[in-house]
Structure formats: C-alpha cells, structure tokens
GUBAKOL-221684 format. One record per residue (C-alpha): x, y, z; residue number from 1. Coordinates in steps of 0.05 Angstrom, whole numbers, plus 5000, padded with zeros to 4 digits. Last residue first. Layout:
! GUBAKOL-221684
 east north   up   i
    X     Y    Z NUM
...
This chain:
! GUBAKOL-221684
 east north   up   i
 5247  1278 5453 184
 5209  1292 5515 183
 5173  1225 5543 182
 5099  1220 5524 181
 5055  1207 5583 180
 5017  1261 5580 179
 4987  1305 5635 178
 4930  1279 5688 177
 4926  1208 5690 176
 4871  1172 5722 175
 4865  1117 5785 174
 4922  1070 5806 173
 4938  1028 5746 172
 4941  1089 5706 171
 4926  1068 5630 170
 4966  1059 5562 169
 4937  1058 5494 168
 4949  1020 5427 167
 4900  1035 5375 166
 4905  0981 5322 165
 4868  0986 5257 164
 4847  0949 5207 163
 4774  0974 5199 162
 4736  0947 5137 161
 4662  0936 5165 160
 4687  0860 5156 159
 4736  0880 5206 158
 4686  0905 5255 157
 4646  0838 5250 156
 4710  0800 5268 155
 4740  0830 5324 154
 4784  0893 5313 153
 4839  0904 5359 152
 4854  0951 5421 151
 4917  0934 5447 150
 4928  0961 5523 149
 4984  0976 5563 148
 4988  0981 5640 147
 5022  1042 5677 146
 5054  1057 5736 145
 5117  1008 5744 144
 5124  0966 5680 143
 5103  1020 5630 142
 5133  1074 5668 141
 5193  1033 5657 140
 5188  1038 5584 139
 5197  1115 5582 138
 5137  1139 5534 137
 5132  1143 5457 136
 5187  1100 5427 135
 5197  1054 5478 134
 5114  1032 5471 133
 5117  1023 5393 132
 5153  0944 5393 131
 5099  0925 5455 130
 5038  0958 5409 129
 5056  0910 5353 128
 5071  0850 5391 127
 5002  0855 5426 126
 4972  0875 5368 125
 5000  0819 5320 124
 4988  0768 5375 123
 4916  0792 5375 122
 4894  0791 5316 121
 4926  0715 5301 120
 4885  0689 5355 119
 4824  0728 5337 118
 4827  0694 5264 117
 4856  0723 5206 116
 4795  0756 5171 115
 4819  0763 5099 114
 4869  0822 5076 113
 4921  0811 5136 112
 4971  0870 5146 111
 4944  0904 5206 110
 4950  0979 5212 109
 4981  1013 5264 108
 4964  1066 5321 107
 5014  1087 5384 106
 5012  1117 5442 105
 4945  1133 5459 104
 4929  1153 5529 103
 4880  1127 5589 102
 4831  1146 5636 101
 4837  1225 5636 100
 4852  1275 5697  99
 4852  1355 5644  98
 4918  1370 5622  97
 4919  1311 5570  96
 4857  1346 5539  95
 4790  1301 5532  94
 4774  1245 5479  93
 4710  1220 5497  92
 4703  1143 5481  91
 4648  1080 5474  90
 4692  1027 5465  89
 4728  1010 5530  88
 4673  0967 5553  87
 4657  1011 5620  86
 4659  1068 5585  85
 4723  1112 5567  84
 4752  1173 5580  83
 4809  1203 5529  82
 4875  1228 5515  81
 4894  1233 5439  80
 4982  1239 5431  79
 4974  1173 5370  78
 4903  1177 5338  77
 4831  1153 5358  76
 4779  1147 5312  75
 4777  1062 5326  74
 4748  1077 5397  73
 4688  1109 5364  72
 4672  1041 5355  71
 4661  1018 5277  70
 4595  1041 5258  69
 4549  0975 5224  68
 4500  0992 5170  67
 4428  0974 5173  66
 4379  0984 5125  65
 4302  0997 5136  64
 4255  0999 5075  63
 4184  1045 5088  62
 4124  0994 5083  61
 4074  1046 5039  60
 4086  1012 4972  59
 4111  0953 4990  58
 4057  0899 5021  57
 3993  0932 5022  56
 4007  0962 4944  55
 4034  0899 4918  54
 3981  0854 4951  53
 3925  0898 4915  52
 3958  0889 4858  51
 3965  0817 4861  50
 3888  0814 4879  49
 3873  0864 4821  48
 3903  0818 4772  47
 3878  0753 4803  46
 3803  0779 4790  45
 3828  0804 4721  44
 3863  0733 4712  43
 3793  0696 4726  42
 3749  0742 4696  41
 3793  0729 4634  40
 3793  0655 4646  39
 3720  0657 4651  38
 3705  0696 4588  37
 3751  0642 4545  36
 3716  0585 4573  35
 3642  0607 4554  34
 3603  0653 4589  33
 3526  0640 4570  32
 3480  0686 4543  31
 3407  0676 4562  30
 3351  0702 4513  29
 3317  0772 4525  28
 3244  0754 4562  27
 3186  0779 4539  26
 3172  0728 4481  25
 3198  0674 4535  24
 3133  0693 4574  23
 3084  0666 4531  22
 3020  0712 4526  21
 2952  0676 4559  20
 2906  0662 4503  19
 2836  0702 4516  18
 2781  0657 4547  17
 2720  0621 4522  16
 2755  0568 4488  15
 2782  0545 4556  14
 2857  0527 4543  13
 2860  0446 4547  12
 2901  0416 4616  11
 2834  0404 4656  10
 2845  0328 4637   9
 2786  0329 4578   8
 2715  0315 4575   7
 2676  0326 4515   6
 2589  0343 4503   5
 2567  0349 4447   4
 2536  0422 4429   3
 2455  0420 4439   2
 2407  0435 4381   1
C-alpha cells in the first residue's frame, strides 16, 4: 500500500529530519535599563566630566596675584640725596658729597582719609613743601639756583595706602654736589 499523498507551502518540518534547536533556549534573556539606571549613568558620566574640568582647569593652573609697590621715590626721608630716572620715580639715593640730581628737604603726611582729588593733592603739597623750604635751606637759593619739587601720590598709589609728600629741590643748571641744608 502507498502513503497519500499531501502538498503543503514548504513551511512544514520534514518528518524525516531531526528538529532544529530554538535559539532563544541558548540565549540569556535581555535586560533592559529602566529610568532610574539611565539617570545614574547619566550623573556618573556628568560626574567624571565635572571632575575632569576641575582638575584641567585648577588644579595644575598656578594663581597669580598682583600687588601694587609704591615708587621707591615715596622711601625717601628729609637730608637723602639721590639720582633719578627720567620720570622722577624710579630713585638711587647717593651721598650729598658725591654730584646728585636733587635733595630732600622736607616729608609730610597728608591729612585726607578718602582720595581727595588731584587738584586738592596738589595744592596741599605745593603749600606744604613752600611752608618747609625756609626751614631747611636759605630761601633765596630757592629762587636763584634751585627749583622745588612736590612729589604727591596720584590716585592708584593712594589706594596702596601711601600719604606721603616728599618735597625735594633740584639744580636748575646741572647736579648738586654737597647739601643744600643751611647750618643751624
């Protein structure tokens, strides 16, 4: 006896062969990252980034400050002889016996607390230095060989906290050599 006969779509195992295994029983199942575990690989990923920033941006960048020097010119003290630069500011103070630019006759605080203005600086040096003059060096000299000199704080140096006036006179024909201080 014959076995019937069937069609079919090519789709139906072949009774004559072994089952093919199902992959899925080999493979582990899928776990999936729910919204908790990606907002905690978010803020470790924006951990380390910050971090990283921190280190790159601080931690080897050395910190430079800046303080201001007052002008060496503001060291100077009544009887000092001295050489100056071209700006007056930058000074050497050298012995009277020795030729020198200039000579410092008188020094004297300012009485403002708050920054007075640079008009009101330099009226009170100017007056200042003209009320010390007699009292250090014969006044004529002043007027004949000599030429006086307030040297005041601008702004910036009296924020740095000087309040000082050095008052100085200077050869109008060349440098000094020996002081100009008059013999009590």
């Amino acid at each position: 006896m014959t076995a019937p006969v069937t069609t079919g779509n090519g789709t139906e195992p072949d009774p004559g062969l072994p089952e093919e295994p199902d992959l899925d029983d080999y493979l582990e199942p899928r776990r999936r990252i729910g919204v908790l575990g990606i907002t905690a690989i978010g803020v470790v990923v924006l951990a380390v980034g910050a971090g990283a920033y921190v280190v790159a941006t601080h931690h080897f960048r050395q910190k430079t400050e800046l303080t201001y020097h007052a002008a060496a010119v503001f060291n100077l003290r009544q009887g000092d002889c001295f050489n100056s630069d071209q700006n007056g500011l930058s000074v050497t103070v050298r012995s009277c016996t020795t030729p020198h630019d200039g000579e410092v006759y008188a020094t004297f605080p300012l009485a403002a607390s708050s920054w007075p203005g640079v008009d009101a600086i330099q009226t009170q040096a100017q007056d200042g230095c003209s009320a010390r003059v007699a009292g250090y060096m014969n006044p004529e000299l002043v007027q004949n060989a000599f030429a006086e000199q307030a040297i005041y704080p601008n702004q910036l140096t009296w924020d740095a906290g000087v309040r000082t006036v050095i008052c100085t006179v200077r050869s109008t024909d060349g440098t000094i050599t020996g002081s100009v201080r008059q013999n009590p």
